[in-house]
C-alpha positions in Angstrom: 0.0 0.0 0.0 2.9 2.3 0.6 4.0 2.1 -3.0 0.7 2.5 -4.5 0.8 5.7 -2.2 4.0 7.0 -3.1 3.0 6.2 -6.9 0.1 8.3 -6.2 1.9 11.3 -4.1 4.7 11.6 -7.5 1.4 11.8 -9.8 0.1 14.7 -7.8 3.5 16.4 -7.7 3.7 16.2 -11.5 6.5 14.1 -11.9 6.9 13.2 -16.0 5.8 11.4 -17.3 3.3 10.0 -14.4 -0.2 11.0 -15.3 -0.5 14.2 -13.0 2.6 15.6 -15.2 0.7 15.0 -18.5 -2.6 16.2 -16.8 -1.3 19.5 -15.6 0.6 19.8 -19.2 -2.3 19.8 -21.0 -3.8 21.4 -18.4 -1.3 24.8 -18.5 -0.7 24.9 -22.2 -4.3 25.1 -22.9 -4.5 28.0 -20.2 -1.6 29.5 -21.6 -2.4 29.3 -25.3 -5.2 31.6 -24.9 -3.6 34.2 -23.5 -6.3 35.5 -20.8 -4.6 36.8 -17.8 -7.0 35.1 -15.6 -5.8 31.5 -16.9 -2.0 32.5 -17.1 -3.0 34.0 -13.6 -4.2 30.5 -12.8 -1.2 28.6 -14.1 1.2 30.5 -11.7 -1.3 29.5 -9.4 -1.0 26.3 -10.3 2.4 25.8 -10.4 2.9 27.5 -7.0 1.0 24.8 -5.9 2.5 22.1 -7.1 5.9 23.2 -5.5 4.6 23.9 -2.3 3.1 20.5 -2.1 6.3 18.6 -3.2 7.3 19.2 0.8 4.1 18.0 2.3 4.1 15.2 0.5 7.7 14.2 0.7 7.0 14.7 4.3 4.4 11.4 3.9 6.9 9.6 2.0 9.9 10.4 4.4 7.2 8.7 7.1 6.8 5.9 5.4 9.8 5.4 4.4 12.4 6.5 6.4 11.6 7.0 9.8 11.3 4.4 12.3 7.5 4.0 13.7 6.4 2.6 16.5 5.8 -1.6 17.2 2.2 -2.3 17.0 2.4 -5.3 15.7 1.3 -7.1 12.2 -1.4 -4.6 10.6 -3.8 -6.8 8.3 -5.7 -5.3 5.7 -8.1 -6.4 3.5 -7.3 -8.1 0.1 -10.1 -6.0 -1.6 -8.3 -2.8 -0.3 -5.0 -4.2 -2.0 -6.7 -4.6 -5.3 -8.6 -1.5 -5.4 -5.1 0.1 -4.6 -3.3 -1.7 -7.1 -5.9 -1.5 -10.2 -5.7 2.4 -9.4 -2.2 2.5 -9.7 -1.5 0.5 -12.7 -3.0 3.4 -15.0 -0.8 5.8 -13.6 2.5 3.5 -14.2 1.2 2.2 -17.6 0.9 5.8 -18.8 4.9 6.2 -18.3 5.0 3.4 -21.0 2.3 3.9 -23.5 0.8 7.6 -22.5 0.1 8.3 -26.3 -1.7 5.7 -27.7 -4.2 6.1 -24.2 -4.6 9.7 -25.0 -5.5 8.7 -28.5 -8.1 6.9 -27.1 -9.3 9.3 -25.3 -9.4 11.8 -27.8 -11.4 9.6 -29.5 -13.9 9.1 -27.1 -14.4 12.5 -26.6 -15.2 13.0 -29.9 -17.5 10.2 -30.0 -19.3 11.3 -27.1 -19.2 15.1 -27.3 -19.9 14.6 -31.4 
């Protein structure tokens, strides 16, 4: 569960290319593209953000990590929680390998449902 975590934390920060990265891409460069001082307003905003949340969340990762807790003894969880947290985490990792042909798709999609 930690690594699904920590998969998940590096997402959010925007690490490329996880799927937060290409998210906030796409994301910015639309904003940016059209020039508004509102959205380039936004995209500081944004960005801000993300760098000021690359210390909370290392903070996480640093306690699970690196730091030494205290014994409680073996925790149990349940084996639907460990699927649920790997079959979230596998589309993050697969988009590192095939993030174009998955935004393809989704491209197509949208067209096909938006017309």
């Amino acid at each position: 569960l930690a690594f699904c975590l920590a998969v998940a934390l590096f997402s959010l920060i925007g690490v490329p290319p996880m799927a937060g990265f290409l998210g906030k891409w796409f994301l910015f460069a639309a904003a940016v593209r059209t020039l508004d001082p509102w959205c380039v307003a936004a995209v500081v905003a944004g960005l801000l953000n993300s760098v000021l949340s690359v210390y909370y969340y290392f903070r996480i990762m640093k306690a699970m990590y690196l730091e030494k807790g205290e014994e409680v003894g073996p925790i149990r969880t349940h084996s639907t929680l460990n699927w649920v947290a790997t079959a979230m985490t596998l589309p993050v990792l697969l988009i590192i390998f095939d993030g174009g042909s998955l935004y393809d798709w989704t491209g197509r999609l949208s067209q096909m449902l938006l017309g």
